[in-house]
C-alpha positions in Angstrom: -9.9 -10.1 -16.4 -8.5 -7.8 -13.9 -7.6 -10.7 -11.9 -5.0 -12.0 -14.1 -3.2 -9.0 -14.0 -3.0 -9.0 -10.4 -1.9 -12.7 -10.0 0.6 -11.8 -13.0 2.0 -9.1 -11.2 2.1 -11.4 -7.9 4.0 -14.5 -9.8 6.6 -12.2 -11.1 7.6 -10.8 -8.0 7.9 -14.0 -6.3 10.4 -14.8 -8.7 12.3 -11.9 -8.3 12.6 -12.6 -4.6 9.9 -10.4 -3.2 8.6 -12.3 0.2 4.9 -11.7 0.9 3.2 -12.2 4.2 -0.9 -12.3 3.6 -3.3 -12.0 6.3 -0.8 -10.6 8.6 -2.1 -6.8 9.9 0.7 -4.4 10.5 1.2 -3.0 14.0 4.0 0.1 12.5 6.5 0.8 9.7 9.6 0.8 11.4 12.5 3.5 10.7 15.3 4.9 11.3 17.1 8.4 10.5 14.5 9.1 8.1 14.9 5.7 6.2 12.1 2.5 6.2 13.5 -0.5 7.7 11.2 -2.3 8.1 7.9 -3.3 9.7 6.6 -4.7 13.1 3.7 -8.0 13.1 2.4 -9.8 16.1 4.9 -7.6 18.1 8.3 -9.2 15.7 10.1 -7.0 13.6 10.1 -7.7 9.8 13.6 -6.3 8.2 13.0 -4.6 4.7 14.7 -1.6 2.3 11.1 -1.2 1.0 7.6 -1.1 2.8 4.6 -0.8 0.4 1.4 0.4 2.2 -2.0 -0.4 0.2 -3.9 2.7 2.5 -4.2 6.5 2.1 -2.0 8.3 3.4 -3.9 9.7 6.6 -4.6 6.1 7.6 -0.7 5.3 6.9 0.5 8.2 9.2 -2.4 7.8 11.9 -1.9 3.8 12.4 1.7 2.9 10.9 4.1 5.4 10.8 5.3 6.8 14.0 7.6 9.4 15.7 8.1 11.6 12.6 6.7 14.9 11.4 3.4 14.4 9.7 2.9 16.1 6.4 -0.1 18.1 8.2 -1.2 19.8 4.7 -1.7 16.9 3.3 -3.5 15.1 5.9 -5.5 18.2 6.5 -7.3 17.6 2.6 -10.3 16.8 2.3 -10.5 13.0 2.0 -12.1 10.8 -0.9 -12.3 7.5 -1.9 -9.4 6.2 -3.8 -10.3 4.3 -6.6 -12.5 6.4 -9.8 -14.4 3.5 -11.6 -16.2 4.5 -15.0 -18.9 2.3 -16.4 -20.1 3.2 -19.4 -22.3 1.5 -21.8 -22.2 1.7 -26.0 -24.9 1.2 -28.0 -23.7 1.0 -31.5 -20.6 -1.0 -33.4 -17.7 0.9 -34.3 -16.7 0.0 -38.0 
C-alpha cells in the first residue's frame, strides 16, 4: 500500500547518499546570504545544501527559519489542512 511507496522512496535515497536523522526535532534552518546551509539539533549545527521541511509554510517561518523577510502575503492566507483525501465507494463492475 501506501507504505511501500514511502519505504521505496526511503531505500533509494539512502543509496544515493542522502543521511536521515529520525526522531530528532529541529531547533532552526540555518542560512546564510540568502542560501540554506544547514540546520541546528540539540543546539549542534547539521551542514547541508538542501533542507526539506515536512510543515506548512507559516509553521516553517514562525519556528525554523529566522532573521529573513517573511513572505507576509502568504502567511497572511487563510490556513487549511494539507492533505485532501477522497473516499469514494463503487457499487457496480466496470466491464
Amino acid at each position: 500500500g501506501m507504505h511501500s511507496i514511502t519505504k521505496s522512496l526511503l531505500d533509494l535515497a539512502k543509496r544515493l547518499g542522502v543521511r536521515f536523522n529520525f526522531e530528532m526535532p529541529v531547533e532552526e534552518v540555518k542560512h546564510k546570504k540568502g542560501r540554506v546551509n544547514g540546520i541546528r539539533v540539540d543546539g549542534k549545527n547539521i551542514d547541508g545544501d538542501l533542507v526539506v521541511i515536512n510543515a506548512d509554510v507559516y509553521t516553517a517561518y514562525e519556528r525554523l527559519i529566522n532573521n529573513v523577510k517573511k513572505p507576509e502575503k502568504i502567511l497572511k492566507q487563510e490556513r487549511s489542512s494539507s492533505p485532501l483525501i477522497f473516499s469514494w465507494g463503487i457499487k457496480r463492475e466496470c466491464s
